[in-house]
Backbone as CSV, one residue per row, in Angstrom:
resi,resn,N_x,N_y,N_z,CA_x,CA_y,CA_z,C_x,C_y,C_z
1,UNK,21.545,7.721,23.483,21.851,9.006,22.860,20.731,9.992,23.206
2,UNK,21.062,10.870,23.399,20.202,11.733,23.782,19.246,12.604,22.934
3,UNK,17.915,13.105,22.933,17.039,13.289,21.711,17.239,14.636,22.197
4,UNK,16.894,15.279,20.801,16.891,17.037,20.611,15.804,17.158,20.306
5,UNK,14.697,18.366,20.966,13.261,18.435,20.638,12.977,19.652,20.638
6,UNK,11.929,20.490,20.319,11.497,21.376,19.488,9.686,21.113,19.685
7,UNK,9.165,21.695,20.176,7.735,21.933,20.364,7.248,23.584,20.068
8,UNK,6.908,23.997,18.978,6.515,25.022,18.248,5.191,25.666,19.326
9,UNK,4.983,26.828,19.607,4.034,27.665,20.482,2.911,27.959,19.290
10,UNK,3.380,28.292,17.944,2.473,28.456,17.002,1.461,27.405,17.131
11,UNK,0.181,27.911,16.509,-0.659,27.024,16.503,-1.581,27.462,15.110
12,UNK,-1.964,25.981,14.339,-2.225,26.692,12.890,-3.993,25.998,12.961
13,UNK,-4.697,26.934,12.958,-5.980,26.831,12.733,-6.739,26.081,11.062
14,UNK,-7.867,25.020,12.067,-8.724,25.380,9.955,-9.853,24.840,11.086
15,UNK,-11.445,25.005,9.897,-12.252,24.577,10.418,-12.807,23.656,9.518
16,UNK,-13.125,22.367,9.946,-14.311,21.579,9.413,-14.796,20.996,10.274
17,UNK,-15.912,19.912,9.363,-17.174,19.624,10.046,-16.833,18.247,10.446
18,UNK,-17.502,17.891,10.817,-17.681,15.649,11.173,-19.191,15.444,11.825
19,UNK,-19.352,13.696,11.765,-20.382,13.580,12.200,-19.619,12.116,13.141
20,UNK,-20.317,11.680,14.197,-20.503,10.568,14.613,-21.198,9.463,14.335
21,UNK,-20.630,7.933,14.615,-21.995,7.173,14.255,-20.953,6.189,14.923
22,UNK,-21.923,5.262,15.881,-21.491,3.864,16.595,-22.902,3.750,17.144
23,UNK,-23.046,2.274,17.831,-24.317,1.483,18.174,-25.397,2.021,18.838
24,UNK,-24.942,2.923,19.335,-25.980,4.078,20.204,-26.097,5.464,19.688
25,UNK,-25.304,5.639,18.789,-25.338,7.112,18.768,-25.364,7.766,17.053
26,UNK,-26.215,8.442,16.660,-26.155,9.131,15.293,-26.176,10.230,15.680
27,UNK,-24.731,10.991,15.336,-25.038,12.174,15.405,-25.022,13.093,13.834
28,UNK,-25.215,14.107,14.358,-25.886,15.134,12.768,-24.485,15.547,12.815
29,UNK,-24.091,16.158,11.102,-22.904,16.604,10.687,-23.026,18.007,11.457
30,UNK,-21.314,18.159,12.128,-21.804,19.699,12.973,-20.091,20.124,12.658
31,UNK,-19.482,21.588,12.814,-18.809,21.965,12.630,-17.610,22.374,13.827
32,UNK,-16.539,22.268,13.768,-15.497,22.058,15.324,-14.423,23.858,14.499
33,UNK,-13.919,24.197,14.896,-12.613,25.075,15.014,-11.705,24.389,15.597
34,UNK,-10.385,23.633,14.583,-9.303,23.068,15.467,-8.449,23.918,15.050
35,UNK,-6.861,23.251,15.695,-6.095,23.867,15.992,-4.785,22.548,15.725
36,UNK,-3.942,22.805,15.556,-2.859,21.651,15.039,-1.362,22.410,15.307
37,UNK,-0.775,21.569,15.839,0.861,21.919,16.502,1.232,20.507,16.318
38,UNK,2.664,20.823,16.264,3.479,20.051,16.384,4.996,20.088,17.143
39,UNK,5.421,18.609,17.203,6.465,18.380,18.150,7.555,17.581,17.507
40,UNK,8.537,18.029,17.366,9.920,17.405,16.388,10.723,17.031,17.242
41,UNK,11.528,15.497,17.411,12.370,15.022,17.994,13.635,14.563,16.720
42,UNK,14.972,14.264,17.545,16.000,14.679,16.767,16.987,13.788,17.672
43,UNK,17.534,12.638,17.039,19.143,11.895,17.732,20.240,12.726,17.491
44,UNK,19.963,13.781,16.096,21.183,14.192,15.708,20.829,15.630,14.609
45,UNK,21.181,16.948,15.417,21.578,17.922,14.794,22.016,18.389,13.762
46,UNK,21.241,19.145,12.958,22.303,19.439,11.385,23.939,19.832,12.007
47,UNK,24.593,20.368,10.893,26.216,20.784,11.150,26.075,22.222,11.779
48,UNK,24.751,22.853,11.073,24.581,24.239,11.622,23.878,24.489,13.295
49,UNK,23.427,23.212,13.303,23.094,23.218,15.021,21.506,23.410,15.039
50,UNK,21.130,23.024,13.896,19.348,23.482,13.748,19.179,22.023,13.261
51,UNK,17.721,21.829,14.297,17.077,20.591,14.686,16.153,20.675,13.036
52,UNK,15.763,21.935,12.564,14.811,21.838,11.294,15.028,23.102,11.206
53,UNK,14.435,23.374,9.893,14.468,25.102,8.943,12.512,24.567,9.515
54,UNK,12.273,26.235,10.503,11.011,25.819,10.724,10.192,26.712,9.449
55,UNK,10.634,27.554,8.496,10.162,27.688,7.314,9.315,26.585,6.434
56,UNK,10.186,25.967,6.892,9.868,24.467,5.959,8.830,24.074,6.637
57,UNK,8.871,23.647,7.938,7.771,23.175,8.678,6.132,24.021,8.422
58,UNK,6.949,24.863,8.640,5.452,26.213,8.742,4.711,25.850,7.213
59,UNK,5.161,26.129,6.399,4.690,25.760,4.828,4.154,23.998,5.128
60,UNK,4.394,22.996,4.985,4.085,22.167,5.480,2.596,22.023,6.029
61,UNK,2.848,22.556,7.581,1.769,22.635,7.992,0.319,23.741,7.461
62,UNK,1.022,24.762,7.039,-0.329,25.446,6.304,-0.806,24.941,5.561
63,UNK,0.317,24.066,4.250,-0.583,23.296,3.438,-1.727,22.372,3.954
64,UNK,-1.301,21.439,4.728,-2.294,20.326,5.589,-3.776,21.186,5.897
65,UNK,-3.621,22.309,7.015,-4.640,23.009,7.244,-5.506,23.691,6.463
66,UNK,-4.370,23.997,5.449,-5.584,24.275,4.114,-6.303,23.519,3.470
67,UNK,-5.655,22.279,3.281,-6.505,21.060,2.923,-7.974,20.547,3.446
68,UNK,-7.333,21.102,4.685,-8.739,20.229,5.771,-9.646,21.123,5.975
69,UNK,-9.274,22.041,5.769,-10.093,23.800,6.075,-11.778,23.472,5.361
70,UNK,-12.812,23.490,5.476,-13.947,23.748,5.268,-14.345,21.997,4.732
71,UNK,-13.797,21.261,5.017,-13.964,20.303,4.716,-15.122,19.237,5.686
72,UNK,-15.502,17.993,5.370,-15.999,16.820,5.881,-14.890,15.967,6.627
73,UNK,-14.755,15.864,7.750,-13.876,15.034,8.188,-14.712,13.608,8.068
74,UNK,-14.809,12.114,7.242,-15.347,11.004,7.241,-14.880,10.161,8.115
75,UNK,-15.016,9.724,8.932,-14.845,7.774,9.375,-14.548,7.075,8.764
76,UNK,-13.730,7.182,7.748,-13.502,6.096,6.820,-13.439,4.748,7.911
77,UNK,-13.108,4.148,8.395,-12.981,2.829,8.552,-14.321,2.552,10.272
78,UNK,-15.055,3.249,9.887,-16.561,3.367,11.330,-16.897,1.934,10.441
79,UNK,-17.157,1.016,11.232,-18.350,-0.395,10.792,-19.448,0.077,10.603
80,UNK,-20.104,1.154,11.004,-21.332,1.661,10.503,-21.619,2.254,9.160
81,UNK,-20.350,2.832,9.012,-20.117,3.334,7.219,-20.228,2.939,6.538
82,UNK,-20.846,3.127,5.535,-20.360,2.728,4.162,-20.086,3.880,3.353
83,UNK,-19.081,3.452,2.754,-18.057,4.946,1.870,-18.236,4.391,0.000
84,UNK,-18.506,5.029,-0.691,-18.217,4.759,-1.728,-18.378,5.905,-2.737
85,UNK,-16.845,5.403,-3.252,-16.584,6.887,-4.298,-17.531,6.389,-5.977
86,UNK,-18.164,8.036,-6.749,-18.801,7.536,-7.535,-18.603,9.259,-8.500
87,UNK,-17.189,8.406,-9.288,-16.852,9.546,-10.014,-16.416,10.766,-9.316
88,UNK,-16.703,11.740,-8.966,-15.662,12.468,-8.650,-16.864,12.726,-6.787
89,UNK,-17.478,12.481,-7.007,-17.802,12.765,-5.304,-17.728,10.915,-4.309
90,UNK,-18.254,11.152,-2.963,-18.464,9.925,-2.381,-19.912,10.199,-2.212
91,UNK,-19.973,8.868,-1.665,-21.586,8.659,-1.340,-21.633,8.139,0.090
92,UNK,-22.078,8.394,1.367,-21.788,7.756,2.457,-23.385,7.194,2.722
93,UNK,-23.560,5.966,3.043,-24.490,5.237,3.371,-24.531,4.847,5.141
Protein backbone atom coordinates (compact mmCIF):
# COMPACT_ATOMS: atom_id res chain seq x y z
CA UNK A 1 0.00 0.00 0.00
CA UNK A 2 1.29 2.98 -0.69
CA UNK A 3 2.37 5.71 2.15
CA UNK A 4 1.12 9.41 2.08
CA UNK A 5 3.77 11.89 3.48
CA UNK A 6 3.96 15.36 4.48
CA UNK A 7 7.36 16.98 5.48
CA UNK A 8 6.54 20.54 6.96
CA UNK A 9 9.25 23.54 5.63
CA UNK A 10 8.40 25.22 9.04
CA UNK A 11 10.93 24.94 11.41
CA UNK A 12 10.25 25.58 15.25
CA UNK A 13 13.16 26.94 17.21
CA UNK A 14 14.11 26.80 21.27
CA UNK A 15 17.37 27.12 22.87
CA UNK A 16 19.07 25.10 25.56
CA UNK A 17 22.13 24.10 27.01
CA UNK A 18 23.97 20.39 27.45
CA UNK A 19 27.13 19.19 28.53
CA UNK A 20 29.18 16.11 27.45
CA UNK A 21 30.87 13.44 29.43
CA UNK A 22 32.44 9.88 28.18
CA UNK A 23 36.08 8.36 28.96
CA UNK A 24 38.02 11.08 27.40
CA UNK A 25 36.09 13.90 27.41
CA UNK A 26 34.40 16.49 30.11
CA UNK A 27 32.95 18.97 28.61
CA UNK A 28 31.56 22.35 30.37
CA UNK A 29 27.71 23.03 30.18
CA UNK A 30 27.47 25.30 26.89
CA UNK A 31 24.41 26.51 25.05
CA UNK A 32 23.23 25.19 21.16
CA UNK A 33 20.12 27.14 19.14
CA UNK A 34 18.12 24.13 17.68
CA UNK A 35 15.66 23.79 15.42
CA UNK A 36 12.98 20.78 15.21
CA UNK A 37 10.74 19.66 12.08
CA UNK A 38 8.95 17.08 11.39
CA UNK A 39 7.87 14.33 8.92
CA UNK A 40 4.30 12.52 8.92
CA UNK A 41 3.70 9.30 7.04
CA UNK A 42 0.17 7.96 6.34
CA UNK A 43 -1.26 4.22 4.75
CA UNK A 44 -4.50 5.97 4.76
CA UNK A 45 -6.08 9.46 4.27
CA UNK A 46 -8.87 11.07 6.28
CA UNK A 47 -12.42 11.10 4.15
CA UNK A 48 -11.54 14.81 3.61
CA UNK A 49 -8.25 13.91 1.85
CA UNK A 50 -5.99 15.52 4.69
CA UNK A 51 -3.06 13.42 5.86
CA UNK A 52 -3.38 15.74 9.42
CA UNK A 53 -5.07 19.21 10.61
CA UNK A 54 -1.44 20.77 10.67
CA UNK A 55 -3.04 23.22 13.38
CA UNK A 56 -2.90 20.46 15.53
CA UNK A 57 0.56 19.58 14.71
CA UNK A 58 1.85 23.17 14.96
CA UNK A 59 0.37 23.48 18.68
CA UNK A 60 1.95 20.22 19.45
CA UNK A 61 5.12 21.09 18.41
CA UNK A 62 5.30 24.62 20.06
CA UNK A 63 4.34 23.03 23.14
CA UNK A 64 7.52 20.53 23.05
CA UNK A 65 9.79 23.60 22.12
CA UNK A 66 8.55 25.48 24.80
CA UNK A 67 9.27 22.90 27.14
CA UNK A 68 12.83 22.49 26.14
CA UNK A 69 13.37 26.24 25.57
CA UNK A 70 16.03 27.53 28.17
CA UNK A 71 16.43 24.37 29.59
CA UNK A 72 19.42 21.61 30.62
CA UNK A 73 19.36 18.96 28.17
CA UNK A 74 20.83 15.77 30.81
CA UNK A 75 22.27 12.31 29.71
CA UNK A 76 20.11 10.62 31.60
CA UNK A 77 21.31 7.17 30.83
CA UNK A 78 25.63 8.48 30.18
CA UNK A 79 27.54 5.59 32.57
CA UNK A 80 29.36 8.52 33.72
CA UNK A 81 26.21 10.10 35.34
CA UNK A 82 24.82 9.99 38.14
CA UNK A 83 21.24 11.62 38.26
CA UNK A 84 19.40 11.94 41.34
CA UNK A 85 16.23 13.73 42.04
CA UNK A 86 16.08 15.45 45.62
CA UNK A 87 12.72 17.02 46.12
CA UNK A 88 11.93 19.21 43.60
CA UNK A 89 15.46 19.77 41.83
CA UNK A 90 18.19 16.95 40.56
CA UNK A 91 21.54 16.64 41.61
CA UNK A 92 24.01 15.38 38.85
CA UNK A 93 27.20 13.77 40.15
Amino acid sequence: MELFGVEMEKYFDFQSSHFMVNDNLREPVHGHNYKASIKIKSKNLSPSCMLVDFGDVKKILVKICDELSNCILIPQYNKHIKLMENKENYEIE
